[in-house]
C-alpha positions as CSV (number, residue, x, y, z in Angstrom):
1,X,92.2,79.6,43.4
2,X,95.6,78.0,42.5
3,X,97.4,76.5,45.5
4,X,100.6,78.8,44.9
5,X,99.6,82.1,45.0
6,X,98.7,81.4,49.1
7,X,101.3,83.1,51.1
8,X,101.5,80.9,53.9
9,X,101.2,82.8,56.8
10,X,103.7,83.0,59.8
11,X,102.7,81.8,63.2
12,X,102.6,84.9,65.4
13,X,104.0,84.3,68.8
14,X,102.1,85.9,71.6
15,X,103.2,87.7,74.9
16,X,106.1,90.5,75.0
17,X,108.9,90.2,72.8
18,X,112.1,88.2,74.1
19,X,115.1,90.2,74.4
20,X,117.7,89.0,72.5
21,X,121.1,87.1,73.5
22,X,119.9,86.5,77.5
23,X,116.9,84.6,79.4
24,X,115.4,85.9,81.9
25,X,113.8,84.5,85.3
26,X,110.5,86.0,86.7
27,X,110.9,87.1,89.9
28,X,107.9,88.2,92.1
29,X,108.6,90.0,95.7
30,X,106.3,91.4,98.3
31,X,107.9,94.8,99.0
32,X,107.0,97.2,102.2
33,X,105.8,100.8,101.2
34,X,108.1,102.2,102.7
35,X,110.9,99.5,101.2
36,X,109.0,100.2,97.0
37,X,109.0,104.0,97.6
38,X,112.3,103.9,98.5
39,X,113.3,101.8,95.6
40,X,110.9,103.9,93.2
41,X,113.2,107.3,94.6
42,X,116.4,105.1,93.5
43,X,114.7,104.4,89.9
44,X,113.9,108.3,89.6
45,X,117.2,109.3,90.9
46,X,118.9,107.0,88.4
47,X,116.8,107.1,85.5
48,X,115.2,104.2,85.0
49,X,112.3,101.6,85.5
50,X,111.5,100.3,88.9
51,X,112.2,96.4,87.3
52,X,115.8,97.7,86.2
53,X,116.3,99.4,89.7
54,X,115.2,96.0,91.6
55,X,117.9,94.1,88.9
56,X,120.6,96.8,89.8
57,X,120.3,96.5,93.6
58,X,119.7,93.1,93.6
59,X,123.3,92.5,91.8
60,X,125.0,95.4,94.4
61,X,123.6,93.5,97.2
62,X,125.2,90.1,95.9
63,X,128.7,91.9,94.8
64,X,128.9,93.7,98.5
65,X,129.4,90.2,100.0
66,X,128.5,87.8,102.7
67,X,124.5,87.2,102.0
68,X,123.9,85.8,105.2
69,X,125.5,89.6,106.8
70,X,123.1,91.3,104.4
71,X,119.9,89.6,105.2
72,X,120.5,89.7,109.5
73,X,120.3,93.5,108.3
74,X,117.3,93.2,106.3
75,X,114.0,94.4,107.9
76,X,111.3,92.2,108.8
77,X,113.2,89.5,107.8
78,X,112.8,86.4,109.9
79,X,114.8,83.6,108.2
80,X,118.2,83.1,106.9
81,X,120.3,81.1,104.7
């Protein structure tokens, strides 16, 4: 077999596919029923995943203002920053 007829074969990256043009930081939250279902409602009402809902309020939470104010307001929340 002659050495240049061998293709050499590409590496294959494992895991998802990155998206292109932005990184992303994994983010893991412990979530209330009643606090997922009502985000799972907000995904349905707006059409989308429940990781794109969570990225969406997240962001509308930060633009409202003061994150100290939204936190006191948060339920179950015992510490602030």
């Amino acid at each position: 077999m002659a050495k240049g007829n061998i293709r050499k074969q590409e590496k294959r990256l494992r895991g998802r596919p990155k998206k292109s043009g932005e990184i992303y930081s994994v983010v893991s939250a412990k979530l209330t029923r009643e606090v997922a279902e009502a985000v799972d409602a907000w995904a349905t009402n707006q059409g989308v995943t429940r990781q794109e809902a969570v990225r969406r309020l997240v962001e509308q939470g930060l633009a409202a203002g003061d994150p100290a104010r939204l936190v006191s307001r948060a339920v179950g929340c015992d510490f602030a920053f």
